[in-house]
C-alpha positions in Angstrom: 7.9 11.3 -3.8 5.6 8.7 -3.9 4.6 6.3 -1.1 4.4 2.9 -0.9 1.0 0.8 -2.2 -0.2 -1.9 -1.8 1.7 -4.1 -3.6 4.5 -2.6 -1.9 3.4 -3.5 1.4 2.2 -6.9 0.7 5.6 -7.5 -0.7 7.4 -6.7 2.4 4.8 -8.8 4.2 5.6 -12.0 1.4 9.3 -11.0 2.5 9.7 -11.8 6.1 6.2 -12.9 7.2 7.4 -16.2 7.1 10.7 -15.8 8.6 9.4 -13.6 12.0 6.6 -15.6 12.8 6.9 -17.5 16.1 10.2 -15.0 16.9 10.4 -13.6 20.9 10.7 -10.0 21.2 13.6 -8.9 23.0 14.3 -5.2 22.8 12.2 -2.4 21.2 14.3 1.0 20.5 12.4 4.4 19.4 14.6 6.8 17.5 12.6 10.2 16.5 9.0 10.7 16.4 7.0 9.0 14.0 3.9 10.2 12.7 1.6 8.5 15.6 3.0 7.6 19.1 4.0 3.7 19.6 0.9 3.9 22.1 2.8 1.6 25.0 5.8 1.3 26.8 8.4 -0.3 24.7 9.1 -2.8 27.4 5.5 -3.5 27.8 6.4 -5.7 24.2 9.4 -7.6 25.8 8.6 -11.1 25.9 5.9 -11.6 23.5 5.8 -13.5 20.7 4.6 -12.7 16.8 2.0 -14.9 15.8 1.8 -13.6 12.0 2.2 -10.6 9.9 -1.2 -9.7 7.9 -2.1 -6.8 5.6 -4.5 -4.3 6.3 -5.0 -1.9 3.4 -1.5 -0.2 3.4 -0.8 -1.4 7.0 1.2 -4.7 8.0 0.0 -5.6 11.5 2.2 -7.9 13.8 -0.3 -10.0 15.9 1.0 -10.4 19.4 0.3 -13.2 21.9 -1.0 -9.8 23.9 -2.1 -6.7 21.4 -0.5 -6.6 17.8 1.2 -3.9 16.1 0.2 -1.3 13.2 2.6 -0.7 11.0 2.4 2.2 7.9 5.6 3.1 6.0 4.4 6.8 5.1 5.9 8.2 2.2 8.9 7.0 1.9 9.3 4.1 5.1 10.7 0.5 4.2 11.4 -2.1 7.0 14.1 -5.0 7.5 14.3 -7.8 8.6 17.9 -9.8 8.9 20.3 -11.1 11.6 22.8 -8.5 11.1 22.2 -5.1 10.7 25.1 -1.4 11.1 24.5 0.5 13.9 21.3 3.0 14.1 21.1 5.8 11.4 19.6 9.5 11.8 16.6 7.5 9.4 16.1 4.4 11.6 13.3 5.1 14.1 12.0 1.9 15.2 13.8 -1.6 16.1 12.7 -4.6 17.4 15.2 -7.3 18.1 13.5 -10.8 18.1 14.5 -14.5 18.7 14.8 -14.9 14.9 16.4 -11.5 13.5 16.0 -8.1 14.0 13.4 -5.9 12.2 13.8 -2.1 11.5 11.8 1.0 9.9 13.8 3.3 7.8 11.9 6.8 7.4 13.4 9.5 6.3 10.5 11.7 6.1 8.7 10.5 8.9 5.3 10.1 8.1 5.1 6.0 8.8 4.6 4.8 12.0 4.4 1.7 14.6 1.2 1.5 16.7 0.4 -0.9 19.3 -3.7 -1.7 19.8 -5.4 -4.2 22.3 -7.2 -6.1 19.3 -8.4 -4.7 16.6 -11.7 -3.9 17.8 -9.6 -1.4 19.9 -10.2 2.8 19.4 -6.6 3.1 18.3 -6.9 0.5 15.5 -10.6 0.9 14.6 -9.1 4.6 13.6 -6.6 3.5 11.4 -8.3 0.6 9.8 -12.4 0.9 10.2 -12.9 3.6 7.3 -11.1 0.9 4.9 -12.9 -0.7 2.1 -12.4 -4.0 0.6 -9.3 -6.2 -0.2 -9.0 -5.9 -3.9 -6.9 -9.1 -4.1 -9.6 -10.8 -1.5 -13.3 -12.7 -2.5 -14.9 -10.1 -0.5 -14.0 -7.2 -3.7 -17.4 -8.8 -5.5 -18.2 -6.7 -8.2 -21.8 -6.4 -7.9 -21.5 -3.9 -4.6 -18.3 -2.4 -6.4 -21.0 -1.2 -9.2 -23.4 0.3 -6.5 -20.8 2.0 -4.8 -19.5 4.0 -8.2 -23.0 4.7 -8.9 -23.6 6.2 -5.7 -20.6 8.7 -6.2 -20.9 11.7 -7.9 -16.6 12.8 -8.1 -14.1 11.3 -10.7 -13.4 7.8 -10.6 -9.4 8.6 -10.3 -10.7 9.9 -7.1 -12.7 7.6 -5.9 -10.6 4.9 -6.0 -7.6 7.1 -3.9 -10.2 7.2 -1.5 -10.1 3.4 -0.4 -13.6 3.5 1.0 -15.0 1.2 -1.8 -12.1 -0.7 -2.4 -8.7 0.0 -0.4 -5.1 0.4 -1.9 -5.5 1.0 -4.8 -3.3 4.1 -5.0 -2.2 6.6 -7.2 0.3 4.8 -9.6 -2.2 1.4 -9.9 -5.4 3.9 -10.1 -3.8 5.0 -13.1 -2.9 2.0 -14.7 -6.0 -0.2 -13.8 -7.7 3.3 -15.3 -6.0 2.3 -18.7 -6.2 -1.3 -18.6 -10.3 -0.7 -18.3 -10.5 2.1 -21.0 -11.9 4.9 -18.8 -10.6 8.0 -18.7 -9.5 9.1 -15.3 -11.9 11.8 -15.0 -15.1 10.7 -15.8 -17.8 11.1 -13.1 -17.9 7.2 -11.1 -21.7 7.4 -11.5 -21.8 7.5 -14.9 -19.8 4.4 -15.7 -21.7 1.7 -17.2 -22.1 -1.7 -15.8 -20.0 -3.2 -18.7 -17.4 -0.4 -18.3 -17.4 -1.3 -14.6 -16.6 -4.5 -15.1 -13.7 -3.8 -16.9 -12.2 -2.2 -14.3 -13.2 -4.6 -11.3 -11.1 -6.8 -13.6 -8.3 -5.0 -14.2 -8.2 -3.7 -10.6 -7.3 -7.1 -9.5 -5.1 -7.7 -12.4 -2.9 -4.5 -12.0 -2.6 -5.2 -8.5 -1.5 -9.0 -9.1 1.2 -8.5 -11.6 2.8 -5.3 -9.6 2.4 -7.9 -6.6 4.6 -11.0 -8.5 6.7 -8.3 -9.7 7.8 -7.4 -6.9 5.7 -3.9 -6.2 7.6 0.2 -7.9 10.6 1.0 -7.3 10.5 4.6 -8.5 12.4 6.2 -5.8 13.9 4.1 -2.9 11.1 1.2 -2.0 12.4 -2.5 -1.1 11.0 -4.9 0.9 12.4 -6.5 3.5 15.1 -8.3 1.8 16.1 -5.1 0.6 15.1 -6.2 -2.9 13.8 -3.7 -5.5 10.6 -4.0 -7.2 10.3 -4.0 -11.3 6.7 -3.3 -12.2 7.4 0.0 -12.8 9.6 -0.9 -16.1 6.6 -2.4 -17.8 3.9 0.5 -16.5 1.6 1.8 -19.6 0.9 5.1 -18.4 2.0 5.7 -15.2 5.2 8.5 -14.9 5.5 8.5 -18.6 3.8 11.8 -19.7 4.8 12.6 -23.3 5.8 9.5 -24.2 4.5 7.3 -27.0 1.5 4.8 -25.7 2.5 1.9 -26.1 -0.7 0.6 -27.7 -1.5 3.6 -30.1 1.4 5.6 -29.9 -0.1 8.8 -28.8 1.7 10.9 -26.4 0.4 10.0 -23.3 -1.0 13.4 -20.9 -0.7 14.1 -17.6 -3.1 16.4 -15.5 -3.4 16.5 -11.7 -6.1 16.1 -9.6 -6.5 16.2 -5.8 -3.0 17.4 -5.8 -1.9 14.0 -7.6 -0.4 13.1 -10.7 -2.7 11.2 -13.1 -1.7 10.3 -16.6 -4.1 8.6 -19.5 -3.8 8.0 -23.1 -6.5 10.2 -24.6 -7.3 7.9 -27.2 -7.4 4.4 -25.6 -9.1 5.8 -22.5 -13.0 7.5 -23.4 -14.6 9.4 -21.6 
């Protein structure tokens, strides 16, 4: 199974951001435990209105005209947003009926959540959000600190980058493929990449990340934002899921190893250690 990224979740923001903002809330309903507690009374949330939908990392948060809400899909979590919606399913364990529509997470394997904070200087969000590096897609991701920060760590770059604390989101299927796109091999030590070699992948970081972004995010198992519209970078990934397969710049099979429990797949011969 793998989770939604980040260009997953900024899609399902891009989907209904728009389309929620300035709604009322009327009702909040809590189906089976998520992986954090809500954190407040439902109908403490009654009356409020949503101000905007942002992006955190891998979190959309719902800024209240009190508090805003955290919200992580997990593993395998999606959300809607529409006017009419069936009835509650065993998978549907949050719903919040607004002025404009309804919106609803989906979970099946439990492991998202909706969390309500103060602010976001509050405990409860500060431990959810204040180990996160930089937005890769934002002007803060400036590539000068980005080198610093890989020469500082001494583990494989794959690694470092599923660790968001330099740069956040960039998970395990754009990891590999910004990997490829820079010509490093996924298990060279971060330290030991050149300035020139860093560059490369500063760039191709951001570029990965754009494309799977306008594209629409993976769909490799059951993603869609909140349209409940699939997403198609996956059909043009170079490495990514497509271990013996020809590359498609040199045509060598491409390999997959894991690490940190993770798949990772590289083409040996485009990517150098």
């Amino acid at each position: 199974m793998t989770m939604p990224e980040l260009p997953e979740v900024e899609v399902t923001r891009l989907s209904f951001a728009d389309r929620i903002a300035g709604a009322t809330i009327l009702s909040v309903t809590m189906g089976k435990p998520l992986r954090w507690a809500l954190g407040c009374a439902p109908e403490t949330l009654l009356g409020r209105q949503v101000l905007q939908v942002r992006r955190r990392g891998k979190y959309l948060l719902l800024d209240l005209t009190g508090g805003l809400l955290l919200v992580h899909l997990g593993m395998s979590g999606s959300v809607v947003f529409t006017d009419h919606l069936p009835a509650l399913g065993k998978h549907d364990h949050f719903e919040m009926q607004t002025s404009l529509g309804t919106l609803r997470l989906n979970d099946p394997r439990r492991f998202g959540a909706v969390v309500y904070a103060s602010s976001e200087s509050d405990p409860i969000a500060q431990k959810l959000l204040g180990h996160l590096g930089v937005e890769p897609l934002g002007d803060d991701f400036e590539f000068t600190e980005f080198h610093l920060a890989l020469k500082a760590r001494q583990t494989a770059i794959k690694q470092v980058l599923l660790g968001g604390e330099i740069v956040v989101g960039v998970g395990n299927i754009y990891a590999s493929e910004a990997l490829f796109l820079a010509g490093i091999r996924p298990t060279v030590r971060a330290s030991k990449i050149s300035k020139p070699r860093a560059l490369q992948l500063h760039m191709a970081i951001r570029q990965v990340l754009a494309e799977a972004v306008a594209k629409g995010g993976s769909t490799l198992r059951d993603f869609s934002n909140a349209n409940g519209e699939q997403g198609h970078f996956q059909l043009e990934a170079m490495v990514y899921d497509r271990a013996g397969l020809p590359c498609r710049r040199c045509e060598s099979p491409i390999r997959r190893i894991v690490q940190g429990q993770r798949s990772t797949f590289y083409c040996a011969n485009c990517q150098k250690p």
